[in-house]
N, CA, C and O of each residue as an XYZ file, in Angstrom:
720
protein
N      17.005    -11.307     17.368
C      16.990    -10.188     16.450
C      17.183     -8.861     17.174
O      17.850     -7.989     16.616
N      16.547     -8.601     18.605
C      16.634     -7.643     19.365
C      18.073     -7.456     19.533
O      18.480     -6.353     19.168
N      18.776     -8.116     19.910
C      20.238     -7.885     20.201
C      21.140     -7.456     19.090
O      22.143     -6.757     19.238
N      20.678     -7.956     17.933
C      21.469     -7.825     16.407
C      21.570     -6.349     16.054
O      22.507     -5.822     15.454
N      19.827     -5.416     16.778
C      19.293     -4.475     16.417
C      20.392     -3.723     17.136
O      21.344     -3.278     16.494
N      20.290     -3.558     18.511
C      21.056     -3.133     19.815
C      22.404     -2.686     19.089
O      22.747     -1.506     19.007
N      23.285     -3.988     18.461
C      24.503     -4.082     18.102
C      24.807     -3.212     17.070
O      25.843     -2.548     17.064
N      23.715     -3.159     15.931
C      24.223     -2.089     15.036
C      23.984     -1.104     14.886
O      24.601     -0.328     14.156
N      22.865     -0.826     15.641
C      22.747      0.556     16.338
C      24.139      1.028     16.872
O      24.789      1.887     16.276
N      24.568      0.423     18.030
C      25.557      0.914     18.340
C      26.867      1.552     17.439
O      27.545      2.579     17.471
N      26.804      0.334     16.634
C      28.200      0.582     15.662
C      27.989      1.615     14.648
O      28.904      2.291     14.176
N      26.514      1.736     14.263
C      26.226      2.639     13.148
C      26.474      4.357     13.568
O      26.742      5.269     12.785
N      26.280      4.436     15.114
C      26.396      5.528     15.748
C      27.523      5.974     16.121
O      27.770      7.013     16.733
N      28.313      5.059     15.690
C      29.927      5.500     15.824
C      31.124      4.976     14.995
O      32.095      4.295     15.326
N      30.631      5.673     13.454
C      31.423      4.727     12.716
C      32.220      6.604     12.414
O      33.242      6.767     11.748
N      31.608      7.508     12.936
C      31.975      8.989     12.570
C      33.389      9.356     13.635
O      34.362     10.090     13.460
N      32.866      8.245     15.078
C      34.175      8.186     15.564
C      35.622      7.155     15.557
O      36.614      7.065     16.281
N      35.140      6.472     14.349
C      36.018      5.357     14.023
C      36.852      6.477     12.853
O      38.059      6.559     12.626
N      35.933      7.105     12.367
C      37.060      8.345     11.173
C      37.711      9.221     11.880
O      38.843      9.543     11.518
N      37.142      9.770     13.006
C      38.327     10.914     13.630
C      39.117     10.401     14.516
O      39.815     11.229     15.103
N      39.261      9.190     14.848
C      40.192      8.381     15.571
C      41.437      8.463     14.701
O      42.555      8.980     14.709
N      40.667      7.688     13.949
C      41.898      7.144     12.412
C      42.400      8.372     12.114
O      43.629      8.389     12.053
N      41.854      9.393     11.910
C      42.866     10.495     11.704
C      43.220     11.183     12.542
O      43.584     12.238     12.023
N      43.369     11.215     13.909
C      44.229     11.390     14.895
C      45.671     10.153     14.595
O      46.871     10.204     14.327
N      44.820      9.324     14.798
C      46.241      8.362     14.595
C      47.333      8.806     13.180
O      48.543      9.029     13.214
N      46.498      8.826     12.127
C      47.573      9.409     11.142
C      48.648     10.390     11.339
O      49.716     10.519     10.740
N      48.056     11.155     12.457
C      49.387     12.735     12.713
C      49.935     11.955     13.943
O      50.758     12.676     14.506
N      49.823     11.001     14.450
C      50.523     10.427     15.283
C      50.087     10.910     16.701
O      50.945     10.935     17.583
N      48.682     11.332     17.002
C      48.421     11.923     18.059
C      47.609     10.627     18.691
O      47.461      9.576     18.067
N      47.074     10.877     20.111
C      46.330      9.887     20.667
C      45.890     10.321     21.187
O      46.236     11.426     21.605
N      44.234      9.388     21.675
C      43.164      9.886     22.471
C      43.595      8.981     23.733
O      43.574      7.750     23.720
N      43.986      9.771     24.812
C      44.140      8.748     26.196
C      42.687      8.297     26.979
O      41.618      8.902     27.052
N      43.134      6.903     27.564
C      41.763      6.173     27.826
C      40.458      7.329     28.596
O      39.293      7.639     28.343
N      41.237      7.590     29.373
C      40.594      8.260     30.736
C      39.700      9.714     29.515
O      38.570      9.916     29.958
N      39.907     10.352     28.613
C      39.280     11.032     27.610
C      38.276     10.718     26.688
O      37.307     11.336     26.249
N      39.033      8.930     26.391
C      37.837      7.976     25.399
C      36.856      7.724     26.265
O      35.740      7.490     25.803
N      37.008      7.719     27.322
C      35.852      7.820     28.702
C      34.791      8.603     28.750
O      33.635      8.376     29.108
N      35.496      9.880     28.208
C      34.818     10.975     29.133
C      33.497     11.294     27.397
O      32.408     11.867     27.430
N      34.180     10.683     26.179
C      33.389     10.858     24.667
C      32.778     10.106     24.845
O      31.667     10.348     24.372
N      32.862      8.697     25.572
C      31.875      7.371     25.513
C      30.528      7.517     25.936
O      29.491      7.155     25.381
N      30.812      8.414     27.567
C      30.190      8.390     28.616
C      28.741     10.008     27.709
O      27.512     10.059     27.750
N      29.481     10.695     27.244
C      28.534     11.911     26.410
C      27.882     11.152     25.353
O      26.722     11.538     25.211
N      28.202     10.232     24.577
C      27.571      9.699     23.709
C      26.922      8.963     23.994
O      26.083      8.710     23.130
N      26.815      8.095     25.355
C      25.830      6.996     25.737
C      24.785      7.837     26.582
O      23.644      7.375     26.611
N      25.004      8.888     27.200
C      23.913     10.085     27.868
C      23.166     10.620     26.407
O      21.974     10.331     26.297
N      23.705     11.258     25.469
C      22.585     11.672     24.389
C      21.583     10.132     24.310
O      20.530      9.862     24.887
N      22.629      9.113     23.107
C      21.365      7.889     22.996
C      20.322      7.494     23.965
O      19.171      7.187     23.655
N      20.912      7.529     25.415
C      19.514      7.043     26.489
C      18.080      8.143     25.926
O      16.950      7.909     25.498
N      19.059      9.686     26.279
C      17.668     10.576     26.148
C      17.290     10.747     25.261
O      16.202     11.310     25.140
N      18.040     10.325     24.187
C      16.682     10.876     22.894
C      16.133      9.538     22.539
O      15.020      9.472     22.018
N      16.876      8.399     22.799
C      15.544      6.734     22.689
C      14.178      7.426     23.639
O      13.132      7.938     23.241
N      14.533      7.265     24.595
C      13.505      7.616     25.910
C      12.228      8.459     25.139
O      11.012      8.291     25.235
N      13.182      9.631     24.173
C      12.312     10.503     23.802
C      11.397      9.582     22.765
O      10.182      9.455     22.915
N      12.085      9.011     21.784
C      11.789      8.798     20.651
C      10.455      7.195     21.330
O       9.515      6.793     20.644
N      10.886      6.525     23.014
C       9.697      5.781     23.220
C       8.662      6.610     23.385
O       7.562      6.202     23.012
N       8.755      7.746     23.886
C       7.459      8.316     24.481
C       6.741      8.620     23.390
O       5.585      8.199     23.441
N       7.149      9.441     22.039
C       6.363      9.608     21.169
C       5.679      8.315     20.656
O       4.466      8.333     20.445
N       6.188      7.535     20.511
C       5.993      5.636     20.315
C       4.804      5.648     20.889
O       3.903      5.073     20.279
N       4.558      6.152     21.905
C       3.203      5.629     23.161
C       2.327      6.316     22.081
O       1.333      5.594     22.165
N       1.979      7.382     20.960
C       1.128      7.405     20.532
C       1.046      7.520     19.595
O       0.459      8.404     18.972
N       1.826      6.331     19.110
C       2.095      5.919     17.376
C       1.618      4.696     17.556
O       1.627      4.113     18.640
N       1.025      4.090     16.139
C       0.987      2.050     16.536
C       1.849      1.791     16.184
O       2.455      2.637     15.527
N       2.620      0.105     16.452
C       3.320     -0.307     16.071
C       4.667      0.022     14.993
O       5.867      0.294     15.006
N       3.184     -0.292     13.808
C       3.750     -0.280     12.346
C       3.932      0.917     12.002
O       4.817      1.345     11.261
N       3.060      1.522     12.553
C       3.526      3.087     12.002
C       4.812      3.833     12.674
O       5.488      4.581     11.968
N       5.110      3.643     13.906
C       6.226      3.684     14.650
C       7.679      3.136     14.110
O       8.665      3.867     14.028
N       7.670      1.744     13.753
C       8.283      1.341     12.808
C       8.448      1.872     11.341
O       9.550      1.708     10.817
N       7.543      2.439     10.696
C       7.572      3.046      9.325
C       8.702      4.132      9.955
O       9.897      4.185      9.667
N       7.872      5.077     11.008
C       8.814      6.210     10.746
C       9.939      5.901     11.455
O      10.796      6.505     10.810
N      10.519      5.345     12.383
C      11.707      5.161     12.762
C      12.448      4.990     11.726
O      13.450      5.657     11.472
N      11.750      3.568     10.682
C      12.827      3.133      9.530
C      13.206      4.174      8.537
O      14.365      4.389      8.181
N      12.037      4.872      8.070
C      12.314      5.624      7.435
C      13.559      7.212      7.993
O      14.133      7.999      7.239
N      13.581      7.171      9.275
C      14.266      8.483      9.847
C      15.542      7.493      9.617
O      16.549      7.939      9.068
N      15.482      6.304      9.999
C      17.117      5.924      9.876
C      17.740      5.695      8.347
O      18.934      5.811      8.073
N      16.616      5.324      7.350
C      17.131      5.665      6.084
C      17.555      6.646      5.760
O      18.681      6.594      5.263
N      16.851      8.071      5.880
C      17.169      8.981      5.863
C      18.537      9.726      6.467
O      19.208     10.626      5.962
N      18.637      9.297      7.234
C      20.062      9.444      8.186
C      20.982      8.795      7.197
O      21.648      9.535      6.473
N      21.083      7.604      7.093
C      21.718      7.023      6.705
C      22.079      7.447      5.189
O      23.217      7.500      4.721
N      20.782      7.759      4.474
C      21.472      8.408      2.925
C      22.232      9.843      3.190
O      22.878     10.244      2.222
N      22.247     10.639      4.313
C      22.282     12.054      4.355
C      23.965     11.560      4.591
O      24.832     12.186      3.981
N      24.386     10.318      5.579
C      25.856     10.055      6.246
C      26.176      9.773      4.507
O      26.715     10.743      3.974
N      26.013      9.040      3.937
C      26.314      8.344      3.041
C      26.758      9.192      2.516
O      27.958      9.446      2.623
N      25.732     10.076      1.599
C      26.193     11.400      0.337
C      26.497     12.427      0.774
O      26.428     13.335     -0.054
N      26.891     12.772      1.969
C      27.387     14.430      2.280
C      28.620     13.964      2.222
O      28.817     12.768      2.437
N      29.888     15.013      1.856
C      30.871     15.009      1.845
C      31.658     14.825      2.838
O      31.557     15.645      3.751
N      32.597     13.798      2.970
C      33.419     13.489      4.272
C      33.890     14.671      4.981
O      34.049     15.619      4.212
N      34.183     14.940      6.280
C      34.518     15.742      6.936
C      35.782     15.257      7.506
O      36.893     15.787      7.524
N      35.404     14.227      7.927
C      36.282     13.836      9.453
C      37.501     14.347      9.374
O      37.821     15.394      9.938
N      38.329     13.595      8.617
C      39.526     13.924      8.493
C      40.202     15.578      8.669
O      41.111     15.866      9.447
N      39.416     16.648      7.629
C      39.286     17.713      7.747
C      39.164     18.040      8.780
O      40.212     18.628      9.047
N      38.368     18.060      9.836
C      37.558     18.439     11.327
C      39.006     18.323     12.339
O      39.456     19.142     13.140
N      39.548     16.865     11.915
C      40.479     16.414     13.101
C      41.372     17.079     12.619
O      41.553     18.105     13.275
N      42.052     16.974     11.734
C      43.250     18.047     11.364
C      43.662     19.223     12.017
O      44.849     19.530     12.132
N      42.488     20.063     12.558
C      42.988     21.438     13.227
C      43.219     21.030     14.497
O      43.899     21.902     15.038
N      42.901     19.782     15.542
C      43.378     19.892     16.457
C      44.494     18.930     16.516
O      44.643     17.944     15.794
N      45.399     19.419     17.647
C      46.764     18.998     17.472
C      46.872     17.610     18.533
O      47.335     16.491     18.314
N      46.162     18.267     19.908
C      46.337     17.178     21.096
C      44.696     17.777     21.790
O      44.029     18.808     21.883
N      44.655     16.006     22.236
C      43.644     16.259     22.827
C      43.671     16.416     24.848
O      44.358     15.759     25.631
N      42.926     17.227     25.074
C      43.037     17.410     26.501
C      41.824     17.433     27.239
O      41.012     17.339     26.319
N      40.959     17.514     28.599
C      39.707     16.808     28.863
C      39.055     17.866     28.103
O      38.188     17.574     27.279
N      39.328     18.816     28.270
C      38.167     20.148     27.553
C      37.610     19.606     26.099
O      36.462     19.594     25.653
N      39.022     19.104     25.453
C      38.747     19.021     23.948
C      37.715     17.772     23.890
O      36.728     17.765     23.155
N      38.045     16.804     24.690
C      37.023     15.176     24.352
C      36.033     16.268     25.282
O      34.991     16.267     24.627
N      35.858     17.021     26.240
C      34.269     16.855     26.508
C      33.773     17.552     24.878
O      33.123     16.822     24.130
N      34.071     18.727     24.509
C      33.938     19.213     23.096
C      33.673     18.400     21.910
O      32.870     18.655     21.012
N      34.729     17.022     22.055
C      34.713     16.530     20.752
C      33.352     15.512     21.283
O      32.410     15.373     20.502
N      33.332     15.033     22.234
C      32.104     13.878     23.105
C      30.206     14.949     22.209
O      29.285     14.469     21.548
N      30.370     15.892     22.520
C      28.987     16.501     22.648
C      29.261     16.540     20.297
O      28.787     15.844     19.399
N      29.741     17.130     20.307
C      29.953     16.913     19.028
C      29.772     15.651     18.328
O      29.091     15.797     17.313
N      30.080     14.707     18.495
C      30.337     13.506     18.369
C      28.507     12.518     18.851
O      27.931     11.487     18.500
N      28.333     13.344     19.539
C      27.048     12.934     20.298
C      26.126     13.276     19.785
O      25.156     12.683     20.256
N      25.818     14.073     18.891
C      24.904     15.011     17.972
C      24.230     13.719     16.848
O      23.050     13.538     16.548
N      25.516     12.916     16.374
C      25.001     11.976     15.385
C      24.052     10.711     16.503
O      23.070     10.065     16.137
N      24.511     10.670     17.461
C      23.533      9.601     18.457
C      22.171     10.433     18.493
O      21.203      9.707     18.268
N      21.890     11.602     18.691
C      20.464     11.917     19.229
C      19.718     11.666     18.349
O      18.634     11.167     18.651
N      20.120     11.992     16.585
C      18.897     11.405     15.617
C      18.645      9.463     15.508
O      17.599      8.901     15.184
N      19.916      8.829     15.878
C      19.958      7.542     15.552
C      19.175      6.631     17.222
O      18.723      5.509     17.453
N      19.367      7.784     17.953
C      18.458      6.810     19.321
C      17.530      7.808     19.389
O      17.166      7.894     20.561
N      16.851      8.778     18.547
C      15.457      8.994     18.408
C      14.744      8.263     17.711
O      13.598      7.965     18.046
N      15.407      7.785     16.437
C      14.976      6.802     15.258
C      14.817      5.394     16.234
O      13.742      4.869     16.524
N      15.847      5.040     16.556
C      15.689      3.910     18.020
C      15.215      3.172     18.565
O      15.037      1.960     18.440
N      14.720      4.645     19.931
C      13.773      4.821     20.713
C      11.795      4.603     19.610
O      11.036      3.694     19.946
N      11.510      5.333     18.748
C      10.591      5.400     18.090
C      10.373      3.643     17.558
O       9.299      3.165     17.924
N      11.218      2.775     16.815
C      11.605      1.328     16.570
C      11.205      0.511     17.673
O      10.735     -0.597     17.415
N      11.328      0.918     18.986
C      10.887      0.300     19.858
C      12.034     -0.028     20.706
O      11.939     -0.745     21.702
N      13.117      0.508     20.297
C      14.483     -0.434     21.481
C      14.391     -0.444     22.704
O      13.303     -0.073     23.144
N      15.293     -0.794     23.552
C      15.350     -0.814     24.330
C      16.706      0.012     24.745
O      17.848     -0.214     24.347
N      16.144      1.312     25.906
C      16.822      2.135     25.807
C      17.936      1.845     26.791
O      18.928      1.956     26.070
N      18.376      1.538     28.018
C      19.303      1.175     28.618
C      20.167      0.417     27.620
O      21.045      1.094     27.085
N      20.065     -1.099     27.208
C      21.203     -1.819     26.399
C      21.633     -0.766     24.862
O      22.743     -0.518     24.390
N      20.284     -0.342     24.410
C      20.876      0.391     22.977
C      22.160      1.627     23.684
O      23.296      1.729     23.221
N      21.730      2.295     24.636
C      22.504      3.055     25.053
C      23.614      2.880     25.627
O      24.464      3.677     25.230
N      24.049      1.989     26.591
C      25.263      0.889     26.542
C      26.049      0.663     25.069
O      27.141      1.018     24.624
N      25.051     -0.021     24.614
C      25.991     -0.495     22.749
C      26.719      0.798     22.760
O      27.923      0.887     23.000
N      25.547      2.294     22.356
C      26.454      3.460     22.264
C      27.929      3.193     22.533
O      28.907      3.036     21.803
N      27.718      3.201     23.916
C      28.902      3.822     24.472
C      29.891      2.653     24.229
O      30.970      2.812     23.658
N      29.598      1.876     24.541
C      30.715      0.565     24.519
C      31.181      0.719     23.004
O      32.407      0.654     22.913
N      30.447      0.928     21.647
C      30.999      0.771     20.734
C      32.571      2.115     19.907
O      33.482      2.089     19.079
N      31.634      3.455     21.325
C      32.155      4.411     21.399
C      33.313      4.568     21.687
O      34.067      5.254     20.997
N      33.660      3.983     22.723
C      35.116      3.713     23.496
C      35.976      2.547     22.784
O      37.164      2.347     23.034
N      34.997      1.605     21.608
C      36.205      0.994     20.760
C      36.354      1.347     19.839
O      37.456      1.066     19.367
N      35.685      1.931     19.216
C      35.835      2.593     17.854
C      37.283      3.620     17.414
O      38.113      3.610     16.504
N      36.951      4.652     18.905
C      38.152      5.196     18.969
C      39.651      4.747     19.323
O      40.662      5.242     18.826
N      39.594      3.360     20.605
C      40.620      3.344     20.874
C      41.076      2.042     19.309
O      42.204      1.551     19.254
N      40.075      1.734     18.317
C      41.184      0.964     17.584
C      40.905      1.901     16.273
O      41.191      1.400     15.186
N      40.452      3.016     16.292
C      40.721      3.837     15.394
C      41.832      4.611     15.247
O      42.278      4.872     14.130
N      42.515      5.157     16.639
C      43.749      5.443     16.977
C      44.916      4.188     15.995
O      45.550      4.130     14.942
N      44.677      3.545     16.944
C      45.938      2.511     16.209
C      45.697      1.920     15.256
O      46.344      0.900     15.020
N      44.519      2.428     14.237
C      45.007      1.693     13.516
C      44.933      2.616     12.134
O      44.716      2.297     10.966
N      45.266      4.180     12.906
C      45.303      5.159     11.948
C      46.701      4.847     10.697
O      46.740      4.875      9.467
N      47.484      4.627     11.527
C      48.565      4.791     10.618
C      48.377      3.749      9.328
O      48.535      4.197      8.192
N      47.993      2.181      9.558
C      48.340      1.352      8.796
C      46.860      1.348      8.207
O      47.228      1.780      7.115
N      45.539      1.216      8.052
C      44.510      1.848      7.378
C      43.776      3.096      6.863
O      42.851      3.219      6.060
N      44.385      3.854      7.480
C      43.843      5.141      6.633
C      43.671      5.284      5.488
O      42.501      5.544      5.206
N      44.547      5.211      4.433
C      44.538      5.270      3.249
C      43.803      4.174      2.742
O      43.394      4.399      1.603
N      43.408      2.765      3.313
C      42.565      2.082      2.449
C      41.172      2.537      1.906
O      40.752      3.687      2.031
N      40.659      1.766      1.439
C      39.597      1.763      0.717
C      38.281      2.127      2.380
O      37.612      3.140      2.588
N      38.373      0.884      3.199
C      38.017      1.489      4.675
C      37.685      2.532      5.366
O      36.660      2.983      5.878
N      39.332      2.961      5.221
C      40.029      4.369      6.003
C      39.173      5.382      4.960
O      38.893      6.417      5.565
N      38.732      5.390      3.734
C      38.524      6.492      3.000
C      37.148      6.399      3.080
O      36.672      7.529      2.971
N      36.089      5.344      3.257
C      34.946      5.040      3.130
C      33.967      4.773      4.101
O      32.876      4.279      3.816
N      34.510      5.254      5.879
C      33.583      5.004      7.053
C      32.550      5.036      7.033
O      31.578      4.303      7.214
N      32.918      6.510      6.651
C      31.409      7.315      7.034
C      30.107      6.603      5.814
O      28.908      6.508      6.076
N      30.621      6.278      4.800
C      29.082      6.008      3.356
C      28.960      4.223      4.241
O      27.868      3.654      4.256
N      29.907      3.724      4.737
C      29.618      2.153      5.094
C      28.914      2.501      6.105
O      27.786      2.010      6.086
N      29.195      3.303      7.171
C      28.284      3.641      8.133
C      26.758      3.770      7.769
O      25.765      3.280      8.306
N      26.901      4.578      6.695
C      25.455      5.123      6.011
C      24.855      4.064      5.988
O      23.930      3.725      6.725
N      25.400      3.407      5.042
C      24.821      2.064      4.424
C      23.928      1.154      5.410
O      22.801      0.681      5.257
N      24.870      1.079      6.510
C      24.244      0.348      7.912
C      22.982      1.137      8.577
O      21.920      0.658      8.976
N      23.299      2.119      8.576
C      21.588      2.671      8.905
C      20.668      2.392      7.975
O      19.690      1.704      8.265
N      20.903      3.007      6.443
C      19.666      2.340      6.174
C      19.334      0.539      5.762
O      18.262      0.217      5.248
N      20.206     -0.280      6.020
C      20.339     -1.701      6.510
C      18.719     -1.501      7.681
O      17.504     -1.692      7.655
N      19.776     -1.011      8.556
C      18.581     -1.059     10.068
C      17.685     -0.891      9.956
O      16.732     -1.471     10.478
N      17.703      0.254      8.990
C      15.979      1.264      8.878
C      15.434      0.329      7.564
O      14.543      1.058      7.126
N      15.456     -0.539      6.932
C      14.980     -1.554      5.544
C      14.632     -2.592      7.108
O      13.440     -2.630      7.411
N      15.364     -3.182      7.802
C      14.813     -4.381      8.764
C      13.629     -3.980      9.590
O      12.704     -4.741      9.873
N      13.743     -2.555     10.004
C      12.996     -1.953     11.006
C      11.917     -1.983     10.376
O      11.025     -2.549     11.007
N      11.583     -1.541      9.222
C      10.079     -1.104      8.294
C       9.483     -2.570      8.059
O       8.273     -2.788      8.118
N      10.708     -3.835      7.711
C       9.619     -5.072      7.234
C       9.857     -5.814      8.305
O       9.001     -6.668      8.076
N      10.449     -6.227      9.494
C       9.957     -6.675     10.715
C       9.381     -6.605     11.550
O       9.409     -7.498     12.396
């Protein structure tokens, strides 16, 4: 179950970069590896430190109550991804090409949605090295098959709906987190 947790953590924390991929790919632009690197590597540095954070407060929470509020912060997350109005697409639109300045920019940006989801996490009890790995590993695929596969999904039902499926998956996590 620990690993299941790990896994969708990861993916849930980067389903915001599976939308601005995809719409890079739509204008026909691309994120080069050595850049998807440099967003992976910022997004797996936030998740370590704010789990870390979110264990230490843990040390003087119990269990269940630790669990309540984690689940509940990731529900919460998760309804806020769900019902706020899509951005992504919008966001990526103004830039044209990306260059290292822009991924460290778009990385810390991008990294903002990891610090509440590996505080929620960290508080759950994870384990902060592998959850923070998932980060990044899911980080660096999200984008590179969000790129390609801007052109031929975007417009689906998918392409239009990341970000609320994303949602959905947090509070998934945060419903397992509260009754396990």
């Amino acid at each position: 179950m620990l690993l299941i947790t790990i896994i969708a953590i990861g993916v849930a924390a980067n389903i915001d970069n599976l939308g601005i991929s995809m719409a890079f790919g739509l204008r026909s632009n691309r994120i080069p590896v050595r850049y998807n690197l440099i967003i992976s590597i910022i997004s797996m540095a936030a998740a370590y430190v704010s789990i870390i954070i979110g264990k230490i407060l843990s040390n003087y929470l119990t269990l269940s109550f630790s669990n309540l509020t984690g689940g509940i912060l990731l529900i919460g997350l998760g309804l806020w991804v769900s019902l706020k109005p899509s951005e992504c697409a919008g966001d990526a639109k103004q830039l044209t090409s990306i260059r290292w300045k822009e991924s460290v920019v778009l990385g810390f940006i991008l990294a903002l949605n990891c610090l509440s989801i590996g505080f929620s996490a960290g508080i759950t009890g994870a384990l902060p090295l592998p959850t923070a790995i998932s980060v990044g590993f899911f980080s660096f695929i999200s984008i590179a098959i969000g790129v390609r596969l801007g052109h031929s999904i975007g417009n689906t039902f998918f392409g239009k709906h990341a970000e609320r499926i994303g949602g959905l998956l947090l509070i998934l996590i945060g419903i397992f987190e509260i009754f396990m």
